[in-house]
KENUKE-692947 format. One line per 4 residues: number of its first residue (from 1); their letters; for each residue x, y, z of C-alpha. Coordinates in Angstrom, 1 decimal. Layout:
NUM = a = X/Y/Z  ... $
***
This chain:
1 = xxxx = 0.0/0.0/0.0  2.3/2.9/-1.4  -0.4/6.1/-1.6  -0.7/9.1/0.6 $
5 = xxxx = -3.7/9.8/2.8  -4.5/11.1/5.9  -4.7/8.8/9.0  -8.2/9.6/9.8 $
9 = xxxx = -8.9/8.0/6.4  -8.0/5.3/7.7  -9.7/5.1/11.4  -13.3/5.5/8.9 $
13 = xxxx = -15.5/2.7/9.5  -13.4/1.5/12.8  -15.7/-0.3/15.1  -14.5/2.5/17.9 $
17 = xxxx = -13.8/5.1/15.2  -15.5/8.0/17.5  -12.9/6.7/20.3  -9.8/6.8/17.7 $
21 = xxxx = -7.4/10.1/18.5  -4.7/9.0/16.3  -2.1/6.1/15.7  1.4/4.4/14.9 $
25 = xxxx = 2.4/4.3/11.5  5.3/2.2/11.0  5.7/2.4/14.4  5.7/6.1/14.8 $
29 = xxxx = 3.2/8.1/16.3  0.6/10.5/14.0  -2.4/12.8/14.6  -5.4/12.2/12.5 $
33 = xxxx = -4.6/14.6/10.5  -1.7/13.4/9.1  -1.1/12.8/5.9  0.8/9.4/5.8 $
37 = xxxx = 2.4/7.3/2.8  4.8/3.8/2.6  2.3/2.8/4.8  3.5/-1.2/6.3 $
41 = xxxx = 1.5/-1.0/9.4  -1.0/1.0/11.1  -2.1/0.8/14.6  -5.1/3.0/16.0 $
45 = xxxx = -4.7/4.8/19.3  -8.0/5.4/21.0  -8.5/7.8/24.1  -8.5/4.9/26.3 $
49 = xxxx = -5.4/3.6/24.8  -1.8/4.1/27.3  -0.2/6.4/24.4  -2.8/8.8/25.4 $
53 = xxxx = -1.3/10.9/27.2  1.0/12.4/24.8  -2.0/13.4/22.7  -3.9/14.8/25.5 $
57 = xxxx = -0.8/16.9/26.8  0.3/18.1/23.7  -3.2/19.6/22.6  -3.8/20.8/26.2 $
61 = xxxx = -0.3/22.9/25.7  -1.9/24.4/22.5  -4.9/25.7/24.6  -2.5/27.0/27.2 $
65 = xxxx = -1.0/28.5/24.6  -4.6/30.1/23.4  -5.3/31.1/26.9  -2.4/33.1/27.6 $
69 = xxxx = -2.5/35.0/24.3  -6.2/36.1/25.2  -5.4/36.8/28.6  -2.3/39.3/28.5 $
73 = xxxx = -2.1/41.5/25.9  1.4/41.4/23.9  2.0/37.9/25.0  4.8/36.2/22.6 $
77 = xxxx = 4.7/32.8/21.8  7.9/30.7/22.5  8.5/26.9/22.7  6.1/23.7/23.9 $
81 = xxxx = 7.3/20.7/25.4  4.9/17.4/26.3  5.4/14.2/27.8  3.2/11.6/29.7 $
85 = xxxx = 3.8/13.2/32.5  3.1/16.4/31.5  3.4/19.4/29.4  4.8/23.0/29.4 $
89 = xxxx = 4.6/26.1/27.4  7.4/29.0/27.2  6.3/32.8/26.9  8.0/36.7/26.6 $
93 = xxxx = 5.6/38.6/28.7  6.2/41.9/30.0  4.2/40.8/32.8  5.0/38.4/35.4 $
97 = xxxx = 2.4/35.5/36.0  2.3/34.7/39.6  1.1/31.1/40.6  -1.9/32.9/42.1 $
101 = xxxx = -2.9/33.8/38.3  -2.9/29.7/37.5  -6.6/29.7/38.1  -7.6/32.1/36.1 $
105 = xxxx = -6.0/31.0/33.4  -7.3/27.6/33.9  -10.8/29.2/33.8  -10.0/30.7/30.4 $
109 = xxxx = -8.9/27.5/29.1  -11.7/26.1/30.2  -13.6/28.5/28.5  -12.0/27.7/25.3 $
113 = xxxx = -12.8/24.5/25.7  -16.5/25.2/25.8  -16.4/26.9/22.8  -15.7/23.4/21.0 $
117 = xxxx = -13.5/25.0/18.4  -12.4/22.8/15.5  -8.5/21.9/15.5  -6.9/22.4/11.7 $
121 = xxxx = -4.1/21.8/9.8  -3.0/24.0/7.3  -0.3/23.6/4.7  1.4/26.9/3.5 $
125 = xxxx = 4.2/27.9/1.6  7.3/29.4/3.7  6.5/32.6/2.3  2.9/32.8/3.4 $
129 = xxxx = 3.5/30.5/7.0  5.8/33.7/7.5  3.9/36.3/6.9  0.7/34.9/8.8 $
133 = xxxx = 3.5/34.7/11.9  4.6/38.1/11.1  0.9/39.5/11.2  0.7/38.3/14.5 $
137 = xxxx = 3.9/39.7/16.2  5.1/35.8/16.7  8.9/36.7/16.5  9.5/33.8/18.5 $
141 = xxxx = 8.1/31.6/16.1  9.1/33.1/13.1  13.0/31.9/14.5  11.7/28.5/14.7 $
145 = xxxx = 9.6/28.6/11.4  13.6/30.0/10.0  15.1/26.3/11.0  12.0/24.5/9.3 $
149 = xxxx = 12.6/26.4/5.6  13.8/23.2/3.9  10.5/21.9/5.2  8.0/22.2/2.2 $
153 = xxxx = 5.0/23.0/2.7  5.2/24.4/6.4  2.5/23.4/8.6  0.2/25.3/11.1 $
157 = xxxx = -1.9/24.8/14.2  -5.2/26.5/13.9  -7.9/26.8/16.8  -10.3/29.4/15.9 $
161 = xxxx = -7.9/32.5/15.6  -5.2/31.3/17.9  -2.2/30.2/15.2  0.8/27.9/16.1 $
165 = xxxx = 3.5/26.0/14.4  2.1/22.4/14.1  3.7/19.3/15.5  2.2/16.3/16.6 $
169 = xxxx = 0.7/14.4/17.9  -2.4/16.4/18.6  -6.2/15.3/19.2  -8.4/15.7/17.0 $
173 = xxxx = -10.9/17.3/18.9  -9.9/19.2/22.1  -13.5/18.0/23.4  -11.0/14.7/24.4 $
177 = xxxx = -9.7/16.7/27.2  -12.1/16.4/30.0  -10.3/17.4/33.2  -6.6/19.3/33.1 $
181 = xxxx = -4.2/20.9/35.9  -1.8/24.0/35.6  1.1/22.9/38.3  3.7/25.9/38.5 $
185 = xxxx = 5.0/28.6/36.6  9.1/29.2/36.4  11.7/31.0/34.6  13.9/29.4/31.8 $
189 = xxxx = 16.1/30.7/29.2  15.0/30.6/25.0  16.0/27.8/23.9  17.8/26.8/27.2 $
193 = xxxx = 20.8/29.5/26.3  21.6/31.7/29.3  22.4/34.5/26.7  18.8/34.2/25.1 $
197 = xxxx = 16.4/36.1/26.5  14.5/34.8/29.6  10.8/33.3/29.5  7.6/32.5/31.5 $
201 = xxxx = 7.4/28.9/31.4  3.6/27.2/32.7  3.7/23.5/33.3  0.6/21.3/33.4 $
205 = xxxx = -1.0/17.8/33.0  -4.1/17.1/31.0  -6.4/13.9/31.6  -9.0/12.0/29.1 $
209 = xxxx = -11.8/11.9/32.7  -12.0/14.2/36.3  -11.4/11.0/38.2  -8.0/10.7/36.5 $
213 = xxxx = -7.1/14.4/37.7  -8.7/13.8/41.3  -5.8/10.5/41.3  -3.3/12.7/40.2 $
217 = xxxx = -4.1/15.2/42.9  -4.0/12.0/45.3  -0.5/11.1/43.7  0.7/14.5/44.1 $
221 = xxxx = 0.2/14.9/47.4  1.6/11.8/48.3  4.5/13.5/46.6  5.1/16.2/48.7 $
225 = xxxx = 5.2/14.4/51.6  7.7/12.0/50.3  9.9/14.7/48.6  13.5/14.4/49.6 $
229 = xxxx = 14.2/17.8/50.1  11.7/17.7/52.8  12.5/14.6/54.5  16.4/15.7/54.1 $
233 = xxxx = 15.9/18.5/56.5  13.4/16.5/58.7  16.1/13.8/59.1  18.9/16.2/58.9 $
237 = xxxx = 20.4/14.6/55.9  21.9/17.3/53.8  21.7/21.0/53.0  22.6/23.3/50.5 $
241 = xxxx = 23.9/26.9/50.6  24.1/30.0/48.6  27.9/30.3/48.5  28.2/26.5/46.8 $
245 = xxxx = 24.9/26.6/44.7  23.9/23.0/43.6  26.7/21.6/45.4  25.0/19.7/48.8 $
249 = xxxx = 26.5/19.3/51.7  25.7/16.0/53.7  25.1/16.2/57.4  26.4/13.3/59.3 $
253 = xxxx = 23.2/11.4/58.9  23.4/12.0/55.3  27.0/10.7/55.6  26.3/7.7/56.9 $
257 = xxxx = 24.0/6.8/54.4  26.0/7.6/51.7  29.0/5.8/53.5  26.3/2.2/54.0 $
261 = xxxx = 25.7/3.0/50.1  29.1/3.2/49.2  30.5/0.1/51.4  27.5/-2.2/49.6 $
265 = xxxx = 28.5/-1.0/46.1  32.5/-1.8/47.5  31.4/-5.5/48.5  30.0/-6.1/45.1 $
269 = xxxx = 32.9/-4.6/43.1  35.2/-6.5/45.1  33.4/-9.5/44.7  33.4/-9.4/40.9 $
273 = xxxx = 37.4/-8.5/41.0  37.5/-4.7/40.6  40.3/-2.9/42.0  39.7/1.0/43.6 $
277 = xxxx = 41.6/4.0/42.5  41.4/7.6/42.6  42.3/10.1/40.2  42.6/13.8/40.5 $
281 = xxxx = 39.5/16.2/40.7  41.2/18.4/38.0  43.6/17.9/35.0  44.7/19.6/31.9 $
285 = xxxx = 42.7/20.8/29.4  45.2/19.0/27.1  43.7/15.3/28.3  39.7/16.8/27.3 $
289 = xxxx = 40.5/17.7/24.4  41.8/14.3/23.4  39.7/12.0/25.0  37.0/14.2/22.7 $
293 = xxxx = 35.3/15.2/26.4  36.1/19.3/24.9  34.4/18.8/21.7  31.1/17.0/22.9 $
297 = xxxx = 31.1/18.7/26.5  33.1/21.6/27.5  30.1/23.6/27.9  28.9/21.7/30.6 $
301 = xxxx = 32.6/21.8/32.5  33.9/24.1/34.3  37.8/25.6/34.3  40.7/27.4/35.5 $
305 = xxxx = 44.1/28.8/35.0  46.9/26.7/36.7  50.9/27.2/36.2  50.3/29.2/33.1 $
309 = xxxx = 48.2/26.3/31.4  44.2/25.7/31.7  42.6/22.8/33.7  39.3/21.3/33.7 $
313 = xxxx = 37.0/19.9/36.4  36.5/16.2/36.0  32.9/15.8/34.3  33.7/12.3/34.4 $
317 = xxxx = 35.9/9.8/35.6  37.4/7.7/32.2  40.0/9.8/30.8  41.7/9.4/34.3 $
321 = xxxx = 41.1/5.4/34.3  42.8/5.8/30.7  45.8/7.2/32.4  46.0/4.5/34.8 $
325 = xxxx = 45.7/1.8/32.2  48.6/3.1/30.4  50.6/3.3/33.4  52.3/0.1/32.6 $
329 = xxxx = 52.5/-2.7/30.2  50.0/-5.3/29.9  49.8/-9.0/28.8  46.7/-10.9/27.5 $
333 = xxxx = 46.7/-13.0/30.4  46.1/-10.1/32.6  42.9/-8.8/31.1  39.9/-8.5/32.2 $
337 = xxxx = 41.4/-5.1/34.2  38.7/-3.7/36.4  39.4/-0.4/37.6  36.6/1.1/40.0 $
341 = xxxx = 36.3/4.4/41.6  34.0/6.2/43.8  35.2/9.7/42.3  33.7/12.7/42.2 $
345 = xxxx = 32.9/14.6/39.3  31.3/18.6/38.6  29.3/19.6/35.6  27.6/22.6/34.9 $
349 = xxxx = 23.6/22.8/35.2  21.5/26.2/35.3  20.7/27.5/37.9  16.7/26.8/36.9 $
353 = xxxx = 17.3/22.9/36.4  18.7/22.3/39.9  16.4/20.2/41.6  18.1/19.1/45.8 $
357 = xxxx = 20.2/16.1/44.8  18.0/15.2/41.5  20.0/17.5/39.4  23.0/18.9/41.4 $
361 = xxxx = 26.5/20.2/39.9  28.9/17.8/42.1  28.3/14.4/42.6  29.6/11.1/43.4 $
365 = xxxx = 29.6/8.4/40.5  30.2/4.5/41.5  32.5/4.2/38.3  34.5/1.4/36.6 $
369 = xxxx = 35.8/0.4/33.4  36.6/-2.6/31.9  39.8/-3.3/29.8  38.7/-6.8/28.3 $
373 = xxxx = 40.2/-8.5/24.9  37.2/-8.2/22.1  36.7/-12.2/23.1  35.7/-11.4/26.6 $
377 = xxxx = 33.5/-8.5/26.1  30.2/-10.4/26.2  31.2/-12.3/29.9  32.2/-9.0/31.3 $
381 = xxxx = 29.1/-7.7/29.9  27.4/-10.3/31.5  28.8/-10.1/35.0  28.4/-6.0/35.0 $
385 = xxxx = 24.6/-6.9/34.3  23.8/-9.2/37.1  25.6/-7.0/39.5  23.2/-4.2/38.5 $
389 = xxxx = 20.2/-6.9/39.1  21.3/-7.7/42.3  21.8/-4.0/43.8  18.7/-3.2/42.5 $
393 = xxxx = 16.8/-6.3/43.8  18.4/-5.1/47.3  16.0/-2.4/47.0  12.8/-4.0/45.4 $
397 = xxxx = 13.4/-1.9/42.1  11.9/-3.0/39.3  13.4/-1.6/36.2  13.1/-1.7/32.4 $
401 = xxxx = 16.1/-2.1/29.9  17.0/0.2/27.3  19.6/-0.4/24.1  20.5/3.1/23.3 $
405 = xxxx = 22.4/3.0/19.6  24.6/5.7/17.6  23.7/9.5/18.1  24.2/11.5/15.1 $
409 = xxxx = 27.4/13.6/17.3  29.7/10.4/17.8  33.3/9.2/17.1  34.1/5.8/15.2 $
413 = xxxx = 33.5/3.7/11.9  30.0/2.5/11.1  32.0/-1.1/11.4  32.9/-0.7/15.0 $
417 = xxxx = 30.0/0.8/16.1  27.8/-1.9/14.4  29.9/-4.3/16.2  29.7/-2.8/19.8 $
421 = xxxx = 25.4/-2.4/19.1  25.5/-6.1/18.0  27.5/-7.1/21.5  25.1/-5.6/23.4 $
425 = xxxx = 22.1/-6.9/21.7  23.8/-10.6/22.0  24.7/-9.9/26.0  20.7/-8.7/26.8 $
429 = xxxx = 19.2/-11.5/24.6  21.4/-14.6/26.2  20.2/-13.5/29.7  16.9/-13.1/28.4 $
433 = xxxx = 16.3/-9.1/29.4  13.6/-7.6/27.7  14.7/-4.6/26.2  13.6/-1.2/24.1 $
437 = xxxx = 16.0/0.4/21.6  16.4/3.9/21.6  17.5/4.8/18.3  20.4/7.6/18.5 $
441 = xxxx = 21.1/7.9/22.3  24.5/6.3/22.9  26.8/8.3/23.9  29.5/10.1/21.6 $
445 = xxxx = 31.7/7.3/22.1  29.9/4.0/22.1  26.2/2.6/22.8  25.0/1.6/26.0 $
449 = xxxx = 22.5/0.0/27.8  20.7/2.3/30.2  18.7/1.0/33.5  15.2/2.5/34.4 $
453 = xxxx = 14.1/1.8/37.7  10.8/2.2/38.6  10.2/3.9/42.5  6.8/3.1/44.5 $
457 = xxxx = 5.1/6.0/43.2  5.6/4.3/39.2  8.3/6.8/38.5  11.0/5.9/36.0 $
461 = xxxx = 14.4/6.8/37.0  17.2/5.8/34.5  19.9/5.0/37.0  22.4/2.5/35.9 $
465 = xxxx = 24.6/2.4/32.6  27.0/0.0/31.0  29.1/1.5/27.7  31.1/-0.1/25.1 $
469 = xxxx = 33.6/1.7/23.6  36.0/1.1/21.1  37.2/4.7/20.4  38.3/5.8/23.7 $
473 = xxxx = 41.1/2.9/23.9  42.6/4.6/20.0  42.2/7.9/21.5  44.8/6.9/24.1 $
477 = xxxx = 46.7/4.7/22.5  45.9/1.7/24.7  47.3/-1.8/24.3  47.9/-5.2/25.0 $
481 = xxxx = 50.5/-7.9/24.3  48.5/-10.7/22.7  50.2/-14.6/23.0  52.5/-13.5/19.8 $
485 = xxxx = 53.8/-10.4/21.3  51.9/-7.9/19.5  50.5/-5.3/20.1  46.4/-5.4/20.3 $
489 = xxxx = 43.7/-2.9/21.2  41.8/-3.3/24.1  37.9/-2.5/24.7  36.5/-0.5/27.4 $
493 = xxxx = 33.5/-1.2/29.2  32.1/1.8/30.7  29.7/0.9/34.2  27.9/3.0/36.8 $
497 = xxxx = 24.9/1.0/38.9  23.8/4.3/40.9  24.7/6.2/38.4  25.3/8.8/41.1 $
501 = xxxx = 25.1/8.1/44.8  23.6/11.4/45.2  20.5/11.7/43.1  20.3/7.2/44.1 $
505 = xxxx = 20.0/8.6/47.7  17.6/11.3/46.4  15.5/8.7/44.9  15.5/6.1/47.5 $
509 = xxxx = 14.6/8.7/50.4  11.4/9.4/47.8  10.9/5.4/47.8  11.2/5.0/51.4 $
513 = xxxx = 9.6/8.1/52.4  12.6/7.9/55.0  11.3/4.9/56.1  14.4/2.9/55.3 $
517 = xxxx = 16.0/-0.2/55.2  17.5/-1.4/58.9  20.8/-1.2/57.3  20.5/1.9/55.3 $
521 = xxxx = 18.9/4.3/58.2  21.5/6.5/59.8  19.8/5.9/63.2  18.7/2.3/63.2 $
525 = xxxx = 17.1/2.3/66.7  16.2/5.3/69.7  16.2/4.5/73.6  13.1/6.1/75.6 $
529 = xxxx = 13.9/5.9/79.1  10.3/5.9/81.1  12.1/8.3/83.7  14.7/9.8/84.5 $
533 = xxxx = 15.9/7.2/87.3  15.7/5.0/83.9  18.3/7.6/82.2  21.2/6.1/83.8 $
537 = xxxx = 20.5/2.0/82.5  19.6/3.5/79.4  23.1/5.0/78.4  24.2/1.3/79.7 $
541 = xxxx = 22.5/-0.2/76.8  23.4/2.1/74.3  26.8/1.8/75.0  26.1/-2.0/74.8 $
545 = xxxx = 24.2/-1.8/71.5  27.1/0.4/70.0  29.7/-1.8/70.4  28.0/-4.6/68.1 $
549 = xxxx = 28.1/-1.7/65.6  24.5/-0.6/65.6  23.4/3.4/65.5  21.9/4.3/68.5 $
553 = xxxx = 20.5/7.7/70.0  19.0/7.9/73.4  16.0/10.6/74.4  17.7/12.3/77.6 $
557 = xxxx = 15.0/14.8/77.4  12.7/15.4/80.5  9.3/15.3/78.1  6.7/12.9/79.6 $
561 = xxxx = 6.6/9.5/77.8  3.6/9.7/75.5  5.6/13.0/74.1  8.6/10.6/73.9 $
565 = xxxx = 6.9/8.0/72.2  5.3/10.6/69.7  8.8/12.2/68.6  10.2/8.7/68.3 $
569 = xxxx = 7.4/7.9/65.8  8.0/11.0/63.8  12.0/11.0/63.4  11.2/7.3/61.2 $
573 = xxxx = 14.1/4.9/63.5  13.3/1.2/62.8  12.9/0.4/66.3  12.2/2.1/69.8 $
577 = xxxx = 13.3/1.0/72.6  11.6/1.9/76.0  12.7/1.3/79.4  11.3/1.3/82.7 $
581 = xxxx = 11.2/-0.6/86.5  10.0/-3.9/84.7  12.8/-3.7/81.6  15.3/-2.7/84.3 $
585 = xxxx = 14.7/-5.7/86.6  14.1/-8.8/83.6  17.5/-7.2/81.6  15.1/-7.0/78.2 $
589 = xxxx = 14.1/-4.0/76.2  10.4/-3.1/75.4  10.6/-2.9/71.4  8.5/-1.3/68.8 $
593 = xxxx = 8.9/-1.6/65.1  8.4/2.0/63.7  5.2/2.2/62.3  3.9/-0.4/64.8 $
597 = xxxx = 1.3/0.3/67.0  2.0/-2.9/69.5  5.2/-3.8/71.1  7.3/-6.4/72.5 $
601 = xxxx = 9.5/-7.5/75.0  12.7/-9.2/74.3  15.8/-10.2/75.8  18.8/-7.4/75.0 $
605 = xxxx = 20.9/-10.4/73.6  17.7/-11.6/71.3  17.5/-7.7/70.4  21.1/-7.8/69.2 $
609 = xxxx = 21.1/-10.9/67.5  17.8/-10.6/65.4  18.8/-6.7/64.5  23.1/-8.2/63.5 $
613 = xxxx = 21.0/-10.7/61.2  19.0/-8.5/59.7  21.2/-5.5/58.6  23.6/-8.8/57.6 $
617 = xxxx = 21.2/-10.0/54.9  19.9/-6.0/54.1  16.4/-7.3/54.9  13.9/-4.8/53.1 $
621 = x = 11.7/-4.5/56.1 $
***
């Protein structure tokens, strides 16, 4: 079938054809309005389909768009953005929309909405697209419509006589959205370049019923109460400050869980044969620019003048690893070389993208690389893979698997990097991992295989990578002595599980709600002395319950007991431990599990045993 029609042509006579809101063609996704051709296979989306939500963002963006335009007068129209989980609209206002304005524009929209205004297509030339653009003052747009030229013809967005550069996929009928929610406004730069000029950015989600959106509110206020920068002050994790902006600082609570992270991700590197090192926070310029970090990053490093000469900021760890490699001479009988490092690394991030220790500008990455002969690169591969299952099991993550392939900006052959894409593939379908490829997201080097766990509110995180990269190893010069004495290129296997231990931590206090794992809490139980005549028998026990290496506080406060009790609830320790006459006299502690609402009374010994075997095995609860 090799003739061009639009989509909707095709959803006629569909059994749910009033249902249909678009569909994949080929396995891409099109509006109804799309005129379509080399068609192979078609697949109709309806409004209760899961690919939704794209549709019903997108056009929900558009009338956000419509809104604003009525609402303030010399509005200019900048960039959209939509995902499932949401959608945003950028615009150059003279005025500045506070979040108490949300409302009203949410009224206007829903005003639009009642007007049940058709949604068009139109296909003009460059020439005219331009001037209908100009007409309406849409300088913004006219820039974009400027990169589209080749494009012929250009096409356009109409709802009634609000006019937008088109790009799917959009409904076909904004009658589809029946409940929506404006979530914040912000600040961002055009275009995401601090030297563009700076815009009002609205962010919203759009639903296909109201009981959807009264969920979502649900969802979202679970949210708040389980967002980490909340619980990190709560629980005196970690702060920030103005003078290190996007740099955190971790408390001693924080510390200890990030030192109980890092001592788990030790045992397993250690266990598959990976040897630590450290290399310096800054090096020469000189080593960016030819491990090809200056051409595909330096905007995102940061630098300085040292001896005369200019240094960089370690964005990343492998040029350094590179250096250690080539340290010294290598035979083949000594690869697989596993070099691991818990090093920390700065890259730039506006200011606006910071988000507590989701998006910081210093972080900590559990790195290694692999220097494996081309023969072992599918068992390495293979080892590096269940070592990400198991940490991730640790924590009941589920996750999904992505193959990420060649991005247009990359080093290498065609013949290498079909090679490395085909190692992977082989590596994920002889452990039988379902996996997605993501055509064009490797990175510049070599593709990867990129980790998405999902939290317990269905968020997807992607955490964990694993890279194979034959370019980095010619960049350096790297070699091997194979069993004829010649010289042979290694390959390098790049591998992070947390990805960073910052932003893991940020999303596991999020999963937890701060209710952690025994092991993981940085207080693991709390002593409530009845009274103070208790006060003394309690530091006793503390004492005792420190020396077998667990974290202990103990509540010397003179507060009466139900107070106590309360407090001990709130700061989320695993267990509580109260003590009176009767505890005193039998040598047992009263316990309760946090979250409990019964206790129990064990012998100390018992206590210590069960709590050892426990934080042993990282028990989940």
């Amino acid at each position: 079938m090799k003739n061009k029609l639009l989509l909707m042509d095709l959803a006629r006579g569909n059994q749910e054809s009033k249902k249909v809101i678009g569909g994949k063609v080929n396995g891409k996704v099109a509006s109804l309005n799309d005129i379509v051709d080399e068609i192979e296979e078609v697949q109709l989306i309806t409004i209760e389909s899961d690919e939704r939500q794209d549709f019903l963002n997108h056009t929900c963006a558009q009338v956000l768009a419509h809104a604003v335009k009525r609402l303030y007068k010399g509005a200019i129209l900048g960039k959209g953005s939509f995902q499932n989980s949401g959608f945003y609209y950028e615009f150059q206002l003279s005025h500045s929309i506070r979040a108490e304005e949300l409302p009203m524009i949410e009224q206007e929209m829903q005003n639009i909405l009642g007007e049940k205004l058709e949604i068009e297509r139109l296909e003009l030339s460059y020439e005219k697209a331009a001037a209908l653009l100009s007409e309406k003052g849409e300088a913004l747009k006219l820039e974009l419509l400027h990169e589209q030229r080749e494009n012929n013809p250009i096409s356009l967005y109409k709802h009634g006589d609000f006019i937008d550069l088109y790009s799917g996929p959009q409904l076909p009928s904004a009658e589809f959205i029946k409940a929506f929610k404006l979530s914040a406004v912000s600040g961002s730069y055009w275009k995401g370049d601090k030297n563009n000029l700076v815009m009002q950015r609205i962010s919203g989600i759009a639903f296909a019923s109201k009981k959807e959106l009264a969920l979502h509110v649900k969802e979202m206020e679970e949210l708040k109460k389980r967002d980490h920068r909340k619980i990190g002050k709560e629980m005196e994790l970690f702060m920030f400050s103005e003078e290190a902006p996007g740099m955190p600082f971790f408390l001693p609570n924080g510390q200890l869980m990030r030192n109980e992270l890092q001592n788990f991700l030790r045992e397993i590197q250690v266990e598959g044969g990976y040897r630590e090192v450290q290399t310096p926070l800054m090096m020469n310029e000189k080593l960016w620019r030819q491990s090809g970090h200056w051409d595909h990053y330096h905007e995102n490093m940061y630098f300085s003048d040292v001896d005369e000469a200019k240094f960089a900021l370690k964005p990343m760890n492998c040029p350094g690893h590179m250096m250690i490699y080539k340290n010294q001479l290598y035979s083949y009988r000594d690869l697989p070389i596993r070099l691991a490092e818990f090093g920390q690394v700065h890259r730039h991030e506006y200011s606006g993208a910071l988000n507590g220790l989701l998006r910081v500008r210093t972080f900590c990455q559990d790195d290694a690389h692999l220097f494996v002969r081309p023969d072992q690169i599918e068992d390495e591969m293979k080892s590096v893979l269940l070592q990400i299952d198991k940490v991730y099991r640790t924590f009941g993550f589920d996750y999904s698997v992505e193959l990420s392939t060649r991005p247009l900006n990359s080093m290498g052959s065609d013949h290498l990097w079909k090679k490395a894409e085909q190692s992977l593939k082989q590596v994920l379908e002889d452990l039988h991992v379902a996996y997605q490829v993501n055509e064009g997201d490797g990175a510049f080097y070599g593709p990867k295989i990129d980790f998405h766990i999902k939290d317990a509110m269905k968020r997807s995180h992607q955490c964990a990578t694993v890279q194979l990269d034959f370019q980095m190893p010619e960049k350096f010069n790297l070699s091997y002595m194979d069993e004829k004495n010649e010289k042979q290129r290694p390959v390098v296997i790049h591998r992070a599980i947390s990805g960073s231990l910052d932003r893991f931590l940020g999303i596991l206090i999020e999963h937890f709600a701060g209710n952690f794992p025994l092991w993981l809490a940085p207080i693991q139980a709390v002593i409530v002395p009845v009274a103070e005549v208790h006060l003394h028998y309690a530091e006793k026990l503390k004492n005792q319950l420190e020396k077998c290496g667990l974290r202990v506080n103990l509540d010397r406060s003179s507060e009466k007991l139900n107070y106590k009790i309360r407090m001990a609830q709130k700061s989320r320790v695993p267990y509580m431990l109260v003590i009176g006459d009767q505890e005193i006299e039998k040598n047992e502690v009263n316990v309760r599990v946090h979250g409990g609402k019964s206790s129990e009374a064990m012998a100390i010994e018992q206590f210590k045993s069960m709590l050892s075997e426990k934080i042993a095995k990282r028990e989940l609860g």
